[in-house]
C-alpha positions as CSV (number, residue, x, y, z in Angstrom):
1,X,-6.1,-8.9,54.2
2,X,-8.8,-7.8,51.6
3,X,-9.1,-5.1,48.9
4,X,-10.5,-1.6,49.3
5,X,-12.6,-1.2,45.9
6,X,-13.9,2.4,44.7
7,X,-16.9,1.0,42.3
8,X,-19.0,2.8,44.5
9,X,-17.3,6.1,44.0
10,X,-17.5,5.7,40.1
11,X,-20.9,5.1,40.1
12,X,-21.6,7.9,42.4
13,X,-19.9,10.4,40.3
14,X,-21.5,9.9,37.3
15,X,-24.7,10.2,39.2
16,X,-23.5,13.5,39.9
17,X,-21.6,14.4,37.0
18,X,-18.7,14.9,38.3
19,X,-15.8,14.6,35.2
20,X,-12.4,13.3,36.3
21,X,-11.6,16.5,33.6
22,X,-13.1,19.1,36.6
23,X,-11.6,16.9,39.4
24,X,-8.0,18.1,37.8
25,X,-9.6,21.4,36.7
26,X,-10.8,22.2,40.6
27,X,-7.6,20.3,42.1
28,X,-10.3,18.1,44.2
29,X,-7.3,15.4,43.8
30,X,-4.3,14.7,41.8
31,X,-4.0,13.0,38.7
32,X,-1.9,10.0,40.4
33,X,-4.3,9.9,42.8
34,X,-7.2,9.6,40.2
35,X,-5.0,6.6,38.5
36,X,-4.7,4.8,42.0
37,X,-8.6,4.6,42.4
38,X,-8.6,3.0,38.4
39,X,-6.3,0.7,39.8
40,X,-7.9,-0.2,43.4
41,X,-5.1,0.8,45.3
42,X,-4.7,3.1,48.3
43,X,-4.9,7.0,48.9
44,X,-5.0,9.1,51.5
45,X,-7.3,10.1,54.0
46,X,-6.8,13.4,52.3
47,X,-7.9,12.6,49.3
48,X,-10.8,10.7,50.9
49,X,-12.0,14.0,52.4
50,X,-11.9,16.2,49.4
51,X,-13.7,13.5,47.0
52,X,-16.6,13.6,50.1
53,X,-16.4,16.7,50.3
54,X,-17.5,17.4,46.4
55,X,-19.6,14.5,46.5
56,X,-21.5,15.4,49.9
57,X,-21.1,12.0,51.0
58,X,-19.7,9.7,53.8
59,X,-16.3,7.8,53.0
60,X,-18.6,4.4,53.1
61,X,-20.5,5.7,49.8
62,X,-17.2,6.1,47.8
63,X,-15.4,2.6,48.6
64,X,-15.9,-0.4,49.9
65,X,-13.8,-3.6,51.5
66,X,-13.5,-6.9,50.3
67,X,-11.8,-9.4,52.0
68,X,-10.2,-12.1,50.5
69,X,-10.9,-15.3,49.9
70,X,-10.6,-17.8,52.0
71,X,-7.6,-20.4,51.5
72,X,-8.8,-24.1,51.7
């Protein structure tokens, strides 16, 4: 099935200085939601939004898929 991974989205908020400290402050997204990205799993299209939208990015500069590997 593959792996959404949010690498990107780290990276990208560093570049921009954007603290996880004012994402709670500015309620861009939740704290669970914040702990879900650490953790590669999934969040909402909701949450997607609001992260581009303090970012000014697209969705495909915050995560990226990875499928799996192939069994042999």
């Amino acid at each position: 099935m593959g792996t959404i991974t949010y690498g990107k989205l780290i990276k990208l908020m560093e570049a921009q200085g954007l603290t996880t400290y004012k994402i709670r402050k500015e309620k861009i997204i939740s704290e669970s939601t914040l702990q879900k990205i650490r953790e590669n799993k999934a969040i909402t299209t909701d949450s997607i939004a609001s992260l581009c939208k303090a970012l000014n990015c697209q969705p495909g500069d915050i995560m990226e898929y990875v499928p799996d590997e192939p069994d042999e």
